[in-house]
C-alpha positions as CSV (number, residue, x, y, z in Angstrom):
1,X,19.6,-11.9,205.8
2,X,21.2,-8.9,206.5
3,X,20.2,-6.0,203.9
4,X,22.9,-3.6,203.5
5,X,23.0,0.5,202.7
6,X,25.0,1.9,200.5
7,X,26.2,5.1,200.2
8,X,28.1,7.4,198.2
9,X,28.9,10.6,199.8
10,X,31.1,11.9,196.6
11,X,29.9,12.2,192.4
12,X,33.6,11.3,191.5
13,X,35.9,9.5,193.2
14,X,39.1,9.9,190.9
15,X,38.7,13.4,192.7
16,X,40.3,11.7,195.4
17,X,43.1,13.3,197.6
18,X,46.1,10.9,195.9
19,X,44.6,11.3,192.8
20,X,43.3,7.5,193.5
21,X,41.1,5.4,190.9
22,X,38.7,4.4,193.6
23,X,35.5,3.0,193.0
24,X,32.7,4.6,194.6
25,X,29.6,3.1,196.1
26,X,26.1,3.6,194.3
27,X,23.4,5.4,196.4
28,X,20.9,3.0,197.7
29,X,17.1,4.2,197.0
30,X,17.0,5.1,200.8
31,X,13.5,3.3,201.0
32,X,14.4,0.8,203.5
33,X,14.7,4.0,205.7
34,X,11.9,5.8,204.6
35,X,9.5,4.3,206.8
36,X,11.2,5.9,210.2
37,X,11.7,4.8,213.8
38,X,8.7,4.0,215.5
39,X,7.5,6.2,218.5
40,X,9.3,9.2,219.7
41,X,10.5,10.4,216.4
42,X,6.7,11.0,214.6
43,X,6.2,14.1,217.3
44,X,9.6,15.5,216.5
45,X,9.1,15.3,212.7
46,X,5.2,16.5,212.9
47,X,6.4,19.9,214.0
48,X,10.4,19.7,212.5
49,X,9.1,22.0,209.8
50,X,6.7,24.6,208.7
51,X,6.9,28.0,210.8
52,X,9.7,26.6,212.6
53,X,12.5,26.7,209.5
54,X,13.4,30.3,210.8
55,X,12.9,30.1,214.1
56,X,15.3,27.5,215.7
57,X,18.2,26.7,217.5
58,X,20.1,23.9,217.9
59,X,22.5,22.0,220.5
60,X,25.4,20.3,220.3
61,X,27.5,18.7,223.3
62,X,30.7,17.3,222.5
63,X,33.6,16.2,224.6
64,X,36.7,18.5,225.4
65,X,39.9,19.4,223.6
66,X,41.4,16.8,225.6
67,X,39.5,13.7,225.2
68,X,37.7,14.5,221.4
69,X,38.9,17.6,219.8
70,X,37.6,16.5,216.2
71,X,34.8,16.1,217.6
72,X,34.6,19.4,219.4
73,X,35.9,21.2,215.8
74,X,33.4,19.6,213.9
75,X,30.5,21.6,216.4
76,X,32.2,24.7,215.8
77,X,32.6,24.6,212.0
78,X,28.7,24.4,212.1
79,X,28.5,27.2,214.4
80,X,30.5,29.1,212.3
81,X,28.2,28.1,209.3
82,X,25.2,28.9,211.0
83,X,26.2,31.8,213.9
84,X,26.7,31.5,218.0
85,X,22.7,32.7,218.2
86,X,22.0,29.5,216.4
87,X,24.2,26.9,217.4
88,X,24.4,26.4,221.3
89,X,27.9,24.7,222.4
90,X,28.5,22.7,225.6
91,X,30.8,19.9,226.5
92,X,30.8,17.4,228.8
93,X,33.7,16.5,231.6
94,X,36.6,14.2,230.6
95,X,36.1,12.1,233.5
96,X,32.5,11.3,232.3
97,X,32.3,8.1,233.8
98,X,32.6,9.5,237.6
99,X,30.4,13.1,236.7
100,X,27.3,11.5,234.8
101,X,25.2,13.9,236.4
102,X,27.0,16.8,235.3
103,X,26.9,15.2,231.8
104,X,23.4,14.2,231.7
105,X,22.4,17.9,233.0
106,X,25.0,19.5,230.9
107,X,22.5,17.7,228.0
108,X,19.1,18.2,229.5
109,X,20.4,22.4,230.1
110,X,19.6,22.8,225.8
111,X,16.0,22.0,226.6
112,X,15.5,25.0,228.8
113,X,15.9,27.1,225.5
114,X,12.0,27.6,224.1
115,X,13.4,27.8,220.2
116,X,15.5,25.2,221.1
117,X,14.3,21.8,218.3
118,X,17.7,19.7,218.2
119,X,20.0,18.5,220.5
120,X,22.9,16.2,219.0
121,X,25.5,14.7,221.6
122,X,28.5,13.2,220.0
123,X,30.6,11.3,220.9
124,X,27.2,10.2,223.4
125,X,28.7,9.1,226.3
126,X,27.1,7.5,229.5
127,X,24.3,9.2,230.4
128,X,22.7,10.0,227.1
129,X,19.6,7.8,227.0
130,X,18.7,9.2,230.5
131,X,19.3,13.0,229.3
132,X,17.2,12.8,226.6
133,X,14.8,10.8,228.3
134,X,14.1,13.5,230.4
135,X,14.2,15.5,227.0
136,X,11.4,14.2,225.7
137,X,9.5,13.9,228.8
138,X,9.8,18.2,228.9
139,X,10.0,18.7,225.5
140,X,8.8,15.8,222.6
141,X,9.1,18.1,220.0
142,X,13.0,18.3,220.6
143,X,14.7,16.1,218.4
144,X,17.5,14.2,219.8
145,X,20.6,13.1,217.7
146,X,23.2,10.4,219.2
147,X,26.5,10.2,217.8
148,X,28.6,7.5,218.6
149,X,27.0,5.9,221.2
150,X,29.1,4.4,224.3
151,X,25.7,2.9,225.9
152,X,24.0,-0.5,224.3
153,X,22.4,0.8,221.0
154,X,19.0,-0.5,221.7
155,X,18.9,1.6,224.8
156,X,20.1,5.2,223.3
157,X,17.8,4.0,220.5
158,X,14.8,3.8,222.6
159,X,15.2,7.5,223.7
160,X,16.7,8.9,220.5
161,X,15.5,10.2,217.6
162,X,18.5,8.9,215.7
163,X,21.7,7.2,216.3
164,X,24.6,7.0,214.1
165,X,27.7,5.0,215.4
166,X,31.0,3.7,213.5
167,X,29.9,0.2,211.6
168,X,31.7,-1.8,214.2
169,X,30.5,-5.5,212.9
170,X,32.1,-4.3,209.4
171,X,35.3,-2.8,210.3
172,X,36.1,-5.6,212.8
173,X,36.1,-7.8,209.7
174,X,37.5,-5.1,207.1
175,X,40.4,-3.6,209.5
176,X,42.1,-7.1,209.5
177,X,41.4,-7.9,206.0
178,X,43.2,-4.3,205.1
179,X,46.2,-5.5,207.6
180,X,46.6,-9.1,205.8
181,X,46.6,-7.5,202.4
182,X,49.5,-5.4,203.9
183,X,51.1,-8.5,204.6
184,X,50.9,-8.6,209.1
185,X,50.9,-11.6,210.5
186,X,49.8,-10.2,214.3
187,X,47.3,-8.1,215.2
188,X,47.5,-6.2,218.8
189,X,44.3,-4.9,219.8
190,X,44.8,-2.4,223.0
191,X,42.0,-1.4,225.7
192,X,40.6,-1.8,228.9
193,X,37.5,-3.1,230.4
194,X,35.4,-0.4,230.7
195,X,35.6,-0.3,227.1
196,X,35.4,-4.2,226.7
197,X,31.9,-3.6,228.3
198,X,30.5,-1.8,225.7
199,X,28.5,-4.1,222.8
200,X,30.1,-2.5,220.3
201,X,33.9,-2.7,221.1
202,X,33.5,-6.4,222.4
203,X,31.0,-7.7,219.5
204,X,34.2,-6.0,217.2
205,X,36.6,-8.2,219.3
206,X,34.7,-11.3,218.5
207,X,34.4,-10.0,214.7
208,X,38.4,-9.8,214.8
209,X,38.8,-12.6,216.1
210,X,37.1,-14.7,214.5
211,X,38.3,-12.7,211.0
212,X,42.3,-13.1,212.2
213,X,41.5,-17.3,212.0
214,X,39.6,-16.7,208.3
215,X,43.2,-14.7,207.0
216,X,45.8,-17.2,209.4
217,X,47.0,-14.1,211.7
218,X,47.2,-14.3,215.0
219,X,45.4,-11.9,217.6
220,X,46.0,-10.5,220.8
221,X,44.9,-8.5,223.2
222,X,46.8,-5.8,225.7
223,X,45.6,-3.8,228.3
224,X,46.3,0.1,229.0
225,X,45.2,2.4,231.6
226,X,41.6,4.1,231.3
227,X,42.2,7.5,231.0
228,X,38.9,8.3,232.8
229,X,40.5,6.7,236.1
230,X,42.8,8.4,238.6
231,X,45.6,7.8,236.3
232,X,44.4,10.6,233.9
233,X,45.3,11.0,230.3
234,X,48.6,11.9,231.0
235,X,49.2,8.6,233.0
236,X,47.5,6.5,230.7
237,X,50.2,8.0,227.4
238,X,52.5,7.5,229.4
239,X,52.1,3.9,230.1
240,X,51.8,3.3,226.1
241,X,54.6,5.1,225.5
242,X,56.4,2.8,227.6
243,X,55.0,-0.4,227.0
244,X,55.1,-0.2,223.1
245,X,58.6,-0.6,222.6
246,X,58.1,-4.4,224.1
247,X,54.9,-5.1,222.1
248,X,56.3,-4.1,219.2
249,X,59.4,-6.3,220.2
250,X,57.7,-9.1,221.0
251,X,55.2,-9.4,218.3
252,X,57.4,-8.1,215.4
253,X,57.7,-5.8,212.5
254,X,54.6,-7.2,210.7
255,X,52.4,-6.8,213.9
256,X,49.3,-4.3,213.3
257,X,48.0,-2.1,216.3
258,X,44.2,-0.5,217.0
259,X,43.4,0.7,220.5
260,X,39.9,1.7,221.6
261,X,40.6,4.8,222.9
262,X,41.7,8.0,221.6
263,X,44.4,9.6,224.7
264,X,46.1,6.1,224.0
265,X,46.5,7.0,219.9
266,X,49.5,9.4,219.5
267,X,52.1,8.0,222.0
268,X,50.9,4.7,220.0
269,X,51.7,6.1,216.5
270,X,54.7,7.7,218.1
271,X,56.4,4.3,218.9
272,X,55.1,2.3,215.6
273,X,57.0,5.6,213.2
274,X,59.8,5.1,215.3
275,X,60.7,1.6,215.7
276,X,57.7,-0.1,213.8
277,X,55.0,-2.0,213.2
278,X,51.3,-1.1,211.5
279,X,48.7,0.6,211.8
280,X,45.5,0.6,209.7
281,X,43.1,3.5,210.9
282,X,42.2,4.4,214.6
283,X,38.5,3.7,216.6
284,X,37.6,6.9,215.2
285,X,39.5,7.5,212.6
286,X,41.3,11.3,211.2
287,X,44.7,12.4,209.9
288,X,44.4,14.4,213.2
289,X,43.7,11.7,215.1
290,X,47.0,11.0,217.0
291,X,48.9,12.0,213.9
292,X,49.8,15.4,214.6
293,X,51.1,14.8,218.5
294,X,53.2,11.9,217.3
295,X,55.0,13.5,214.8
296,X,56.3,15.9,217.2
297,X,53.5,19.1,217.9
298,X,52.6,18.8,213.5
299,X,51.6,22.4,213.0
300,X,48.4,22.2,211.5
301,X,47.2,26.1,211.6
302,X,47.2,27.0,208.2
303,X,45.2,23.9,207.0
304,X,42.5,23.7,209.9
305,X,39.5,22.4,208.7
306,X,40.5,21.9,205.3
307,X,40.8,17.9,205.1
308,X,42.7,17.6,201.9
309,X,45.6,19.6,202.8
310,X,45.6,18.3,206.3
311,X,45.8,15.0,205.3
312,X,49.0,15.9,202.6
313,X,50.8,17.5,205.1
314,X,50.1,14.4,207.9
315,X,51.4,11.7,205.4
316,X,54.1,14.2,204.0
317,X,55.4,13.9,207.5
318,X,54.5,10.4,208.3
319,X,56.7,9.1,205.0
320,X,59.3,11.6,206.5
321,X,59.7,9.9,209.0
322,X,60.0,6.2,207.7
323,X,56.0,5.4,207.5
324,X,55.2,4.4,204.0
325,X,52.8,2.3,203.4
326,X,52.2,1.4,207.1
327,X,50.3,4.1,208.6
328,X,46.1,4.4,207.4
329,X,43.1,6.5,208.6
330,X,40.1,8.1,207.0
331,X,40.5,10.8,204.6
332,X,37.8,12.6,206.4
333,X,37.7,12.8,210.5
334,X,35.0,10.7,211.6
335,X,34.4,12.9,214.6
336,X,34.4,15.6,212.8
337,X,32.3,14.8,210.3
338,X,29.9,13.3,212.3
339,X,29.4,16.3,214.6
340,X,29.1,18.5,211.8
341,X,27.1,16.5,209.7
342,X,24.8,14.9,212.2
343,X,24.1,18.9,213.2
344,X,23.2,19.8,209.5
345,X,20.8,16.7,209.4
346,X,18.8,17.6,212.0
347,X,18.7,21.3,211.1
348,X,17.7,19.8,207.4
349,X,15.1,18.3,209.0
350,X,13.7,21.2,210.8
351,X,13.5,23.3,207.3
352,X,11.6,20.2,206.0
353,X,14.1,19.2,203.8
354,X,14.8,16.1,205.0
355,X,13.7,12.9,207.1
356,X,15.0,12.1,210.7
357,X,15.6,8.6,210.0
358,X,16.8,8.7,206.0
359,X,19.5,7.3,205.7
360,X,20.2,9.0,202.4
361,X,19.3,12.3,203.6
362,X,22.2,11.6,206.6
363,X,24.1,11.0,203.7
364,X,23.9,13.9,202.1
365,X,24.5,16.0,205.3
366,X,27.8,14.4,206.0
367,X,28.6,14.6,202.2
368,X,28.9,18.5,203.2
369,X,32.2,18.0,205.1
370,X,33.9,14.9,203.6
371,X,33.2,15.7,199.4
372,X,35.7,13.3,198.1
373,X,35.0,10.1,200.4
374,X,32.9,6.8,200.1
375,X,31.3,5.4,202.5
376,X,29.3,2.7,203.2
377,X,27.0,1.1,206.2
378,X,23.8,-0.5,207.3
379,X,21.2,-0.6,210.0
380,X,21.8,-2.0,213.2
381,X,20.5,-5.4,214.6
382,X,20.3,-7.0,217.5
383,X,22.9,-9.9,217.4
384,X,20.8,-11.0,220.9
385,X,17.0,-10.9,219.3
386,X,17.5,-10.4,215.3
387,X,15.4,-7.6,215.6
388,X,16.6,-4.1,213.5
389,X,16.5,-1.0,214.8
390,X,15.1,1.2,212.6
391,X,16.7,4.7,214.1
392,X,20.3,3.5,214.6
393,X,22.7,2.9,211.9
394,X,26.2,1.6,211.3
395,X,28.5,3.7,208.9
396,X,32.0,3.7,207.5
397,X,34.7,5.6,205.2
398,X,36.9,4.0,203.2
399,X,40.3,3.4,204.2
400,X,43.7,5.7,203.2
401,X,47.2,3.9,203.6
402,X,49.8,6.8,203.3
403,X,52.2,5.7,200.8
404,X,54.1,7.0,197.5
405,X,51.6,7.1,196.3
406,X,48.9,7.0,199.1
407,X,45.4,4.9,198.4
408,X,42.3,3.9,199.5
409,X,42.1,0.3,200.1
410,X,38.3,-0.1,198.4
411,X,37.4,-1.3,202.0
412,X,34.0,0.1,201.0
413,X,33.3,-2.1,198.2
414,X,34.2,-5.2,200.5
415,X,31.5,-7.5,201.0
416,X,31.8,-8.7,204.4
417,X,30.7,-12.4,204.8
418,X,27.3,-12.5,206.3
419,X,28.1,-14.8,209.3
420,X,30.3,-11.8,210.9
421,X,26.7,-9.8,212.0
422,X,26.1,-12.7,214.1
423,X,29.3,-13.0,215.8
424,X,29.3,-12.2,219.3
């Protein structure tokens, strides 16, 4: 049986950004996570603390503007938190599938600082189980962080520290739930292979599947370019932009869209606002996920890094411009939030205030940067062997449909039916 965590990241959730009754989750005791992950982690959390809570640095590697700015913006508000002589920046190329090497040494480069003690790579692209495998090998007391891993989870895990990816099993089940109850009959799911190879995308495929047949919808699958490929991000938004029109034509006005990768997420929104169609939150989900681009260059300046007034001004526009009730996303950028909060975990843990593998301690670092939100999640297991991993863990945010008023759909008080976690 699969034992769930959950967490609540806020004291009062009628604090909420529409001013939404909400229910929040109840904070689990934390002691299923108490115990740790086995191996590399117990020579990282012998010398996390003690002399070493003033003396540290830390690394975080992100991808660019391009490809994951909330990501990017999330390392930078903890730099600004903590100062540039603390908090070491890097980022890795966009086309990370043909430069691993650059990637992997653009990772291993943090080691070569002596008060260097964490290293957190999010989103962790190919090439971060190797990096920090040669981490450890130079330095074990480095503790290594993976957010959002794009490599099999058992793998990063075996090298990591601690992983922390979007609950993919869950959301495969609750993002088609939160489309029926918005009354779609179709759900378009859009990607590629490189994706489709990851466990975690295609295990969610099989989980939306299978959860389109529980509700009576019907799902299908499109293809779009890989920005990573010679086409480029601009090629591959250019191909959605051109291909939505006949999706959206041919599936209908109760059709719900997700695609897998972020370049492909504002020409997507763009076409759904204008001729349209649903769409219940993104892979990684933010009101600047897409949202801005597609409603035409949103100016977002005054509000930046202030999630409450970004996401009012995003749905302001989006109900502008004809979207009620059929646009959704987190309250809270994912990427953001996990960059950030990921960061002050590990430095948490350095000060000896908290435990690597915690998962209430995690909780309380991304609480930090997303006040007003609940979340839930659990530990990852192996659909192959049953066995949990007991460094890795699934998490998500409830989901916000932008309306008059906007809600959360209680997505996080959802109990999703155990058979899903073995789907596959």
């Amino acid at each position: 049986m699969k034992k769930r965590i959950s967490m609540l990241l806020a004291a009062a959730m009628m604090l909420t950004l529409a001013s939404c009754g909400n229910k929040a989750n109840t904070p689990s005791s934390g002691s299923q996570n108490n115990a740790g992950s086995q191996g590399n982690t117990s020579a990282s959390q012998s010398n996390a603390g003690g002399d070493a809570a003033e003396d540290w640095h830390i690394g975080i590697i992100t991808g660019t503007v391009s490809q994951s700015e909330d990501d990017l913006r999330g390392a930078e508000a903890i730099q600004a938190k903590y100062g540039k002589d603390k908090v070491k920046l890097a980022t890795y190329p966009d086309n990370f599938t043909e430069e691993t090497e650059t990637t992997i040494q653009s990772i291993v480069n943090m080691s070569d600082d002596p008060l260097m003690k964490a290293v957190i790579v999010n989103q962790s692209v190919p090439g971060t189980a190797e990096a920090f495998r040669q981490i450890k090998e130079r330095r074990p007391d480095i503790l290594c962080i993976a957010g959002e891993a794009h490599e099999d989870l058992p793998v990063v895990g075996a090298t990591a520290d601690l992983v922390c990816n979007n609950d993919f099993v869950s959301r495969g089940y609750l993002i088609i739930k939160t489309a029926h109850d918005l009354g779609c009959d179709t759900f378009v799911h859009i990607s590629f292979p490189r994706h489709m190879s990851y466990e975690t995308m295609s295990r969610r495929v099989a989980v939306m599947t299978e959860a389109c047949k529980e509700f009576g919808m019907t799902f299908v699958q499109e293809t779009a370019p890989d920005p990573t490929t010679d086409v480029g991000v601009t090629g591959a938004q250019a191909y959605v932009l051109e291909k939505a029109p006949e999706w959206i034509q041919k599936y209908g006005q109760k059709s719900a869209y997700f695609c897998t990768n972020d370049a492909h997420t504002a020409p997507l929104l763009q076409r759904l606002l204008e001729l349209g169609g649903y769409f219940i939150e993104a892979d990684l989900p933010s009101p600047l996920m897409g949202y801005p681009n597609a409603l035409g260059d949103l100016d977002l300046t005054a509000e930046a890094g202030d999630f409450d007034a970004i996401l009012a001004k995003v749905e302001k526009a989006v109900l502008d411009a004809g979207g009620e009730g059929r646009f959704g996303t987190w309250a809270y950028s994912y990427g953001y939030c996990l960059s950030a909060g990921l960061a002050q975990h590990a430095i948490n843990v350095i000060e000896g205030k908290s435990e690597i593998t915690n998962m209430d301690d995690v909780a309380a670092a991304l609480q930090e940067f997303s006040p007003k939100a609940a979340w839930n999640g659990s530990g990852y297991t192996n659909a192959d062997t049953g066995v949990k991993e007991d460094n890795v863990f699934l998490i998500y945010q409830d989901t916000y449909i932008m309306g008059n008023p906007g809600k959360f759909m209680g997505a996080t008080d959802v109990e999703v039916p155990e058979k899903y976690y073995t789907v596959k």
